[in-house]
PDB file of N, H, CA, C and O in Angstrom:
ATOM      1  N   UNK A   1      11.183 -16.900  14.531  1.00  0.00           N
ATOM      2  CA  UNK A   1      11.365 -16.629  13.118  1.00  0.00           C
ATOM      3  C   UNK A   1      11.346 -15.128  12.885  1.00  0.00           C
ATOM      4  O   UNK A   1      10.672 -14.330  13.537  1.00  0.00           O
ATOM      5  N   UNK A   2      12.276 -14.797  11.740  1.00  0.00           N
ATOM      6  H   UNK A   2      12.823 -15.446  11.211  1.00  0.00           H
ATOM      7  CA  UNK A   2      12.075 -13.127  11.376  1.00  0.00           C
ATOM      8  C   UNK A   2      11.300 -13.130  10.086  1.00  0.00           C
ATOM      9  O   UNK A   2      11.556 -13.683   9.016  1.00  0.00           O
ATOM     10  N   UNK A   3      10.280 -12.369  10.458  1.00  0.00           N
ATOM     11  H   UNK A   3      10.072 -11.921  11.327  1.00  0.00           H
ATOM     12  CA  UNK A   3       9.845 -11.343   9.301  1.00  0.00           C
ATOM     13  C   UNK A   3       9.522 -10.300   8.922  1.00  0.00           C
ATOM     14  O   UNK A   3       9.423  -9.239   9.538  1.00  0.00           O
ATOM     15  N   UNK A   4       9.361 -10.514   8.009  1.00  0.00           N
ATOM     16  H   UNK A   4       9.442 -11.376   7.509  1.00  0.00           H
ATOM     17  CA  UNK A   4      10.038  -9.051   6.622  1.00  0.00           C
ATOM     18  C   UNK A   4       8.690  -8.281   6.664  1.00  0.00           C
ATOM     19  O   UNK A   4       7.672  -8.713   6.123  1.00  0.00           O
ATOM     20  N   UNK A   5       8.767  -6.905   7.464  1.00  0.00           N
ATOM     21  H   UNK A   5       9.594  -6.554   7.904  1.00  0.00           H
ATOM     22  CA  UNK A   5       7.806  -6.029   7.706  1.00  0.00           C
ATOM     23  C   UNK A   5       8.348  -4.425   7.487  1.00  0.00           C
ATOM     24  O   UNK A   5       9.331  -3.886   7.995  1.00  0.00           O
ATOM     25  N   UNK A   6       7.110  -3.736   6.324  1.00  0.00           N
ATOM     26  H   UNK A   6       6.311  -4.175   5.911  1.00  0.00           H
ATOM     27  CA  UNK A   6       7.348  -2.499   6.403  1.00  0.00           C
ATOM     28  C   UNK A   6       5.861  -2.009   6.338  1.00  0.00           C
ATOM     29  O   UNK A   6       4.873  -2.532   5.825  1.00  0.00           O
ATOM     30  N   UNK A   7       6.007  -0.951   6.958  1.00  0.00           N
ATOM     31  H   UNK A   7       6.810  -0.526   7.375  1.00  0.00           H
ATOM     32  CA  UNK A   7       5.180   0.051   7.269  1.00  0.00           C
ATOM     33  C   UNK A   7       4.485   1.157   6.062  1.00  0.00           C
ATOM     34  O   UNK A   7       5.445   1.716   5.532  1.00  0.00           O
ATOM     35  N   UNK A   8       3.554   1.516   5.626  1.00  0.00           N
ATOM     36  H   UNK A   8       2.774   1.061   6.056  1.00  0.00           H
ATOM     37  CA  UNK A   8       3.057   2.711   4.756  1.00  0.00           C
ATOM     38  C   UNK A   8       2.264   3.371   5.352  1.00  0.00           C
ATOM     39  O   UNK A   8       1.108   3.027   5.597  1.00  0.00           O
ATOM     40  N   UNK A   9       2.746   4.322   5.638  1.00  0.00           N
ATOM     41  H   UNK A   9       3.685   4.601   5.440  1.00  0.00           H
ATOM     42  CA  UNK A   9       1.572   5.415   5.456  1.00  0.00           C
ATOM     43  C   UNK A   9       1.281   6.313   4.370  1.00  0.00           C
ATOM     44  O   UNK A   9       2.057   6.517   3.436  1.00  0.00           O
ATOM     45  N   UNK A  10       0.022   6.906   4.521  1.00  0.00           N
ATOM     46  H   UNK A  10      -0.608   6.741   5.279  1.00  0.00           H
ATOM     47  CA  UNK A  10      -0.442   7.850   3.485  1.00  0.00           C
ATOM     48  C   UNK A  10      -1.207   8.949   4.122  1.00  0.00           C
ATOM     49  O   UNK A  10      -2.175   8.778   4.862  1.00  0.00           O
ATOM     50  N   UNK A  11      -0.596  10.324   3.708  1.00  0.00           N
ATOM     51  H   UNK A  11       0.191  10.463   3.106  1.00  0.00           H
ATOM     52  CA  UNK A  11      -1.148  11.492   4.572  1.00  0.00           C
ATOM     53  C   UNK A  11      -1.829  11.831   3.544  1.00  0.00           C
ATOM     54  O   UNK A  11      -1.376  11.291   2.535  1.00  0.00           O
ATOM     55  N   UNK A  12      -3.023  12.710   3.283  1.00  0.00           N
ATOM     56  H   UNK A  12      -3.391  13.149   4.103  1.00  0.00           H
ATOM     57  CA  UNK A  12      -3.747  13.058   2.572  1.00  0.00           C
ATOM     58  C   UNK A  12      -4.937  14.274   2.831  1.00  0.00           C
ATOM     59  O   UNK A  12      -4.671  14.636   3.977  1.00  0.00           O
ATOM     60  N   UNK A  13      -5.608  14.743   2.567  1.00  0.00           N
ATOM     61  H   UNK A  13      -5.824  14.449   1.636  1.00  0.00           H
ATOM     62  CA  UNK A  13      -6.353  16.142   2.511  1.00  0.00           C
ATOM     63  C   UNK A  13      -7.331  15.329   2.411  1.00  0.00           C
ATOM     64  O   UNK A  13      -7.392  14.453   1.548  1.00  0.00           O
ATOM     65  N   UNK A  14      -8.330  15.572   3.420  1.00  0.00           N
ATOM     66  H   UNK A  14      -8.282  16.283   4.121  1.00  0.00           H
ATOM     67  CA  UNK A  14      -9.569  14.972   2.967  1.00  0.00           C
ATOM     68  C   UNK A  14     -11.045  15.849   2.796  1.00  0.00           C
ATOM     69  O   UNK A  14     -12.223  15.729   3.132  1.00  0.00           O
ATOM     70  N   UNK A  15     -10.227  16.750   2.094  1.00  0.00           N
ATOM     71  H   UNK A  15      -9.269  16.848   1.821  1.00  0.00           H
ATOM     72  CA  UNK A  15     -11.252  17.900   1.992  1.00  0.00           C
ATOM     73  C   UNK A  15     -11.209  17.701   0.354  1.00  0.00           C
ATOM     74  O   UNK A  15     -12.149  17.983  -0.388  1.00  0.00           O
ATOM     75  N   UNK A  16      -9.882  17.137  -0.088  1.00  0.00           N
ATOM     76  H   UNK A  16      -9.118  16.907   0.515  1.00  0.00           H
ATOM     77  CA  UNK A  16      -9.683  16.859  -2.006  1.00  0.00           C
ATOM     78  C   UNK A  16      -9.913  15.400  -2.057  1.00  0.00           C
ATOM     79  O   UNK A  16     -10.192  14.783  -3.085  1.00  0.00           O
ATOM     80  N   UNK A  17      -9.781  14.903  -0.906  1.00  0.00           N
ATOM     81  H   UNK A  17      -9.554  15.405  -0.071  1.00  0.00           H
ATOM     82  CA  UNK A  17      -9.356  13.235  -1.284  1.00  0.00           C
ATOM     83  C   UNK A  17     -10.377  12.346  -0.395  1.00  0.00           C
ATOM     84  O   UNK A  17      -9.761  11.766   0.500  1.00  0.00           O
ATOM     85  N   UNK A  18     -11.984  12.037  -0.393  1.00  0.00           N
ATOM     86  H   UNK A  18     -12.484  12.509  -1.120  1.00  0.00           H
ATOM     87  CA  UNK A  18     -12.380  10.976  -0.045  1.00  0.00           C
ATOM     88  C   UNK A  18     -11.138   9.925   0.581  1.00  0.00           C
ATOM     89  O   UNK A  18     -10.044   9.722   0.056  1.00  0.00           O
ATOM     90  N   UNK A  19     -11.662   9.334   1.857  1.00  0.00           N
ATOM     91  H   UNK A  19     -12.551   9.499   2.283  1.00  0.00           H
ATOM     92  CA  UNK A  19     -11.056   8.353   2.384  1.00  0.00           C
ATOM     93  C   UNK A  19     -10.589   7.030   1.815  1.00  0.00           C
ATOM     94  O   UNK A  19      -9.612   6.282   1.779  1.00  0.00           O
ATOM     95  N   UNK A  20     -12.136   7.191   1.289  1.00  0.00           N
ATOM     96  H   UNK A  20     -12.929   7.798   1.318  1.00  0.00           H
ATOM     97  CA  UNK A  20     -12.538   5.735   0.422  1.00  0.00           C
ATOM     98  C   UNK A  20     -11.449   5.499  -0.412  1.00  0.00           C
ATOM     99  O   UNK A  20     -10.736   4.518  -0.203  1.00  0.00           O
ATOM    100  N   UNK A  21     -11.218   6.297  -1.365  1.00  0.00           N
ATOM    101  H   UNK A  21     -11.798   7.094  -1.534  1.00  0.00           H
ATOM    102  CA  UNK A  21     -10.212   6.157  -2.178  1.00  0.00           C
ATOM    103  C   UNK A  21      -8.807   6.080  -1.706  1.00  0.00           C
ATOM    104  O   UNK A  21      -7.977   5.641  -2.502  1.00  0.00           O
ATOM    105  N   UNK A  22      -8.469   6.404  -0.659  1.00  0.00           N
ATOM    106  H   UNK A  22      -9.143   6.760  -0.012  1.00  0.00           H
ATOM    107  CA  UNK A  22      -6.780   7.013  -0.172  1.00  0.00           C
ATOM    108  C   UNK A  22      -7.164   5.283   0.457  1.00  0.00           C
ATOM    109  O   UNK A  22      -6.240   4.501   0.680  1.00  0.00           O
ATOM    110  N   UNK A  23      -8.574   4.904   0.670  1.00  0.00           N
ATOM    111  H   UNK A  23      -9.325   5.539   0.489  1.00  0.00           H
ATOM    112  CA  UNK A  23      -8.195   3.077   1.710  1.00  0.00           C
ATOM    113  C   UNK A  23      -8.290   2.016   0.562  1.00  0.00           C
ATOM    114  O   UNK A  23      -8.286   0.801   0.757  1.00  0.00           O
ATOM    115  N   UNK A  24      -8.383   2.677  -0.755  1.00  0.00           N
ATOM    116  H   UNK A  24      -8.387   3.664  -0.913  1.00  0.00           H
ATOM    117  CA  UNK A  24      -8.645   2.056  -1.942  1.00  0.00           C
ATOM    118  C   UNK A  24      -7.230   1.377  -2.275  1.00  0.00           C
ATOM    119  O   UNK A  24      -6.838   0.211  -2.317  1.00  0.00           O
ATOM    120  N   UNK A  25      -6.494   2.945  -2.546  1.00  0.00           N
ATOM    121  H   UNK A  25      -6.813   3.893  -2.511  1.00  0.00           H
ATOM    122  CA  UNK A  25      -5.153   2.969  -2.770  1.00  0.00           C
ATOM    123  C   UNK A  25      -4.185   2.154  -1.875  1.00  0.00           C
ATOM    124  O   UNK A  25      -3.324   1.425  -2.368  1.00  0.00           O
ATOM    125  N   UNK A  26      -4.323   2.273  -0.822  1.00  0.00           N
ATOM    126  H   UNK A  26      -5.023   2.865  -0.421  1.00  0.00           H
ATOM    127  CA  UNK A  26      -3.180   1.394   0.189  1.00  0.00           C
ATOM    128  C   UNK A  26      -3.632   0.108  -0.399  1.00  0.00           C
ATOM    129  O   UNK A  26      -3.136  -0.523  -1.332  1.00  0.00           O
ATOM    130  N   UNK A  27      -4.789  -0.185   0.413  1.00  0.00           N
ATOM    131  H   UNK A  27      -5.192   0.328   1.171  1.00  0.00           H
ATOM    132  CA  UNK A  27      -5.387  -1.671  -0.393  1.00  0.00           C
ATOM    133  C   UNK A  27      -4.716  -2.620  -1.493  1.00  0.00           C
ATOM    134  O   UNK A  27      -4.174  -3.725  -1.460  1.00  0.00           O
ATOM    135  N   UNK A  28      -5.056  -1.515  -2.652  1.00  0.00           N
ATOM    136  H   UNK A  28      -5.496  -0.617  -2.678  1.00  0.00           H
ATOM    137  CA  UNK A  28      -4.254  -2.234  -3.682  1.00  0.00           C
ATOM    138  C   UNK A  28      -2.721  -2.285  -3.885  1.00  0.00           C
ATOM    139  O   UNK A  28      -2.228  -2.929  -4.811  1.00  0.00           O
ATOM    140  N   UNK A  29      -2.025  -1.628  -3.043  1.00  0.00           N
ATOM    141  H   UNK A  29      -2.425  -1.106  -2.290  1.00  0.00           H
ATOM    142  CA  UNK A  29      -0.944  -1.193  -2.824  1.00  0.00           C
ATOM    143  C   UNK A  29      -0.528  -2.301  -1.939  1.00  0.00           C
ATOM    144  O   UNK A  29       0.502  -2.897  -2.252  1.00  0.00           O
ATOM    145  N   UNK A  30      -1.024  -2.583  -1.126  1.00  0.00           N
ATOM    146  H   UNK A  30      -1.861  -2.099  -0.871  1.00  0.00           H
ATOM    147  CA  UNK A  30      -0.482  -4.057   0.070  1.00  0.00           C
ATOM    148  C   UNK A  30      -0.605  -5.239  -0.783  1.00  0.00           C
ATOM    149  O   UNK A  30       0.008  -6.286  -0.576  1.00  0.00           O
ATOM    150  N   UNK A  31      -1.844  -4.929  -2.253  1.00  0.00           N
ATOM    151  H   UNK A  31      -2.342  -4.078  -2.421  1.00  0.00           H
ATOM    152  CA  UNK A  31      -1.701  -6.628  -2.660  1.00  0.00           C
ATOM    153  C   UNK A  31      -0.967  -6.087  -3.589  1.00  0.00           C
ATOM    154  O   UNK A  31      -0.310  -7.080  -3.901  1.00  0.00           O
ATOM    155  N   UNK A  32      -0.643  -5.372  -4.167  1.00  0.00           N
ATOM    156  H   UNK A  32      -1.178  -4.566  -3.914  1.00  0.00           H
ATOM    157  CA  UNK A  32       0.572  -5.429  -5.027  1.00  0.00           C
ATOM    158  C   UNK A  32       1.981  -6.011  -4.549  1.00  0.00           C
ATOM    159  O   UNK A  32       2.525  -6.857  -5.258  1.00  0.00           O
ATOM    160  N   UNK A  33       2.563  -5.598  -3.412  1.00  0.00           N
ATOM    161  H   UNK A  33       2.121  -4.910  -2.836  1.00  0.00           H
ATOM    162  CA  UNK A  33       3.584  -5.588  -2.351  1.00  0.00           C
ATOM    163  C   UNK A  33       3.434  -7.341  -2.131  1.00  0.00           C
ATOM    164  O   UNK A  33       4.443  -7.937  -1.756  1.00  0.00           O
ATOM    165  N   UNK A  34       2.283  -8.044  -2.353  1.00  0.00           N
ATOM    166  H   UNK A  34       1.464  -7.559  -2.659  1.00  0.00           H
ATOM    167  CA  UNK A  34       2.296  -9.562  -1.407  1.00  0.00           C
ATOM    168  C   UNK A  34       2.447 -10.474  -2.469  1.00  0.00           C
ATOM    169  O   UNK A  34       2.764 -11.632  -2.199  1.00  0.00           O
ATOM    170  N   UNK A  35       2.217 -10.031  -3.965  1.00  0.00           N
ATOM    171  H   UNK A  35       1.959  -9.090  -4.185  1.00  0.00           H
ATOM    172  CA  UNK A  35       2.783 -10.576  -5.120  1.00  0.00           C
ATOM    173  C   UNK A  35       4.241 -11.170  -5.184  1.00  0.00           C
ATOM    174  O   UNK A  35       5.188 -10.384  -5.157  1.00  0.00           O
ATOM    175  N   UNK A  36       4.442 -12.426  -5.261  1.00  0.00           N
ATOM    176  H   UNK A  36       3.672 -13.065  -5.283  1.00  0.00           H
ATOM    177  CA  UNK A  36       5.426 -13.147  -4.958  1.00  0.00           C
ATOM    178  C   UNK A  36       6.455 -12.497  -6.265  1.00  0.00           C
ATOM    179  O   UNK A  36       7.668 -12.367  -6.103  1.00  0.00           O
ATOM    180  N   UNK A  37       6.001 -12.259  -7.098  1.00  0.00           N
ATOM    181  H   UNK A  37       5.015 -12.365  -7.231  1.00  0.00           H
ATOM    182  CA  UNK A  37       6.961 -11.998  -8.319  1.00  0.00           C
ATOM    183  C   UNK A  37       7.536 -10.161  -8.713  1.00  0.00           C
ATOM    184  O   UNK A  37       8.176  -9.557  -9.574  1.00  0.00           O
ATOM    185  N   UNK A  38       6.754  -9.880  -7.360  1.00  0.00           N
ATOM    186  H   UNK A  38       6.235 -10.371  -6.660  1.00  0.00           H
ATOM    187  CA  UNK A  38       7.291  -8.443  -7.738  1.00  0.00           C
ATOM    188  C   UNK A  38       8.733  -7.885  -7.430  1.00  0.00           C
ATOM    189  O   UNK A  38       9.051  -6.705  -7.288  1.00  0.00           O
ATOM    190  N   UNK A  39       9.173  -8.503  -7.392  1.00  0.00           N
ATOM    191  H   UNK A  39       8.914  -9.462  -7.507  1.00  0.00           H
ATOM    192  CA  UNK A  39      10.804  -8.190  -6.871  1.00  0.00           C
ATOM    193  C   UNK A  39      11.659  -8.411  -8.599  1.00  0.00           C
ATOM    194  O   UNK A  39      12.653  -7.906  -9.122  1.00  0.00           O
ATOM    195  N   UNK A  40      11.018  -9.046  -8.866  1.00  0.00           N
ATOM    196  H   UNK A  40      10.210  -9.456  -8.441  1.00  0.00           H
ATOM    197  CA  UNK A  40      11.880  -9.468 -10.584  1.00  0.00           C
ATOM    198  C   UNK A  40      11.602  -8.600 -11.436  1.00  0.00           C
ATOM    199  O   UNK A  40      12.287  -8.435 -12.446  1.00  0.00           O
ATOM    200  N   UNK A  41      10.325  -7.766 -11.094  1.00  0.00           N
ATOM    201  H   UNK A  41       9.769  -7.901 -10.274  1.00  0.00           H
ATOM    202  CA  UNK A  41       9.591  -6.695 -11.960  1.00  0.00           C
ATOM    203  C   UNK A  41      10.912  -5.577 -12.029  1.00  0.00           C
ATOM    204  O   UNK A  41      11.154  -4.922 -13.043  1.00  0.00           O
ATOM    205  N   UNK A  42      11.819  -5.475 -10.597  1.00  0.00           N
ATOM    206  H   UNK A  42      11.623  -6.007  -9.773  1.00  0.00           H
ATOM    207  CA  UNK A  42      12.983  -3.855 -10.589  1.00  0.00           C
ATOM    208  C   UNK A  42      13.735  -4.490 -11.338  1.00  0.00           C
ATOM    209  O   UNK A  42      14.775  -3.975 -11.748  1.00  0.00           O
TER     210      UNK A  42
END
């Protein structure tokens, strides 16, 4: 079977930007992305 895979990264300064937050951000960013209805949202 094929599936549908993409990659994110996030480069960041972590001298301005806690980790926590930049692993916050992807986080919510992957469950945004796994939302079945987000494609109807563009």
């Amino acid at each position: 079977a094929i599936h549908s895979v993409g990659l994110v990264a996030l480069t960041f300064d972590h001298r301005a930007i806690d980790g926590a937050y930049a692993a916050r951000f992807l986080a919510r960013l992957a469950q945004l992305l796994q939302e079945t209805d987000w494609v109807a949202r563009l």
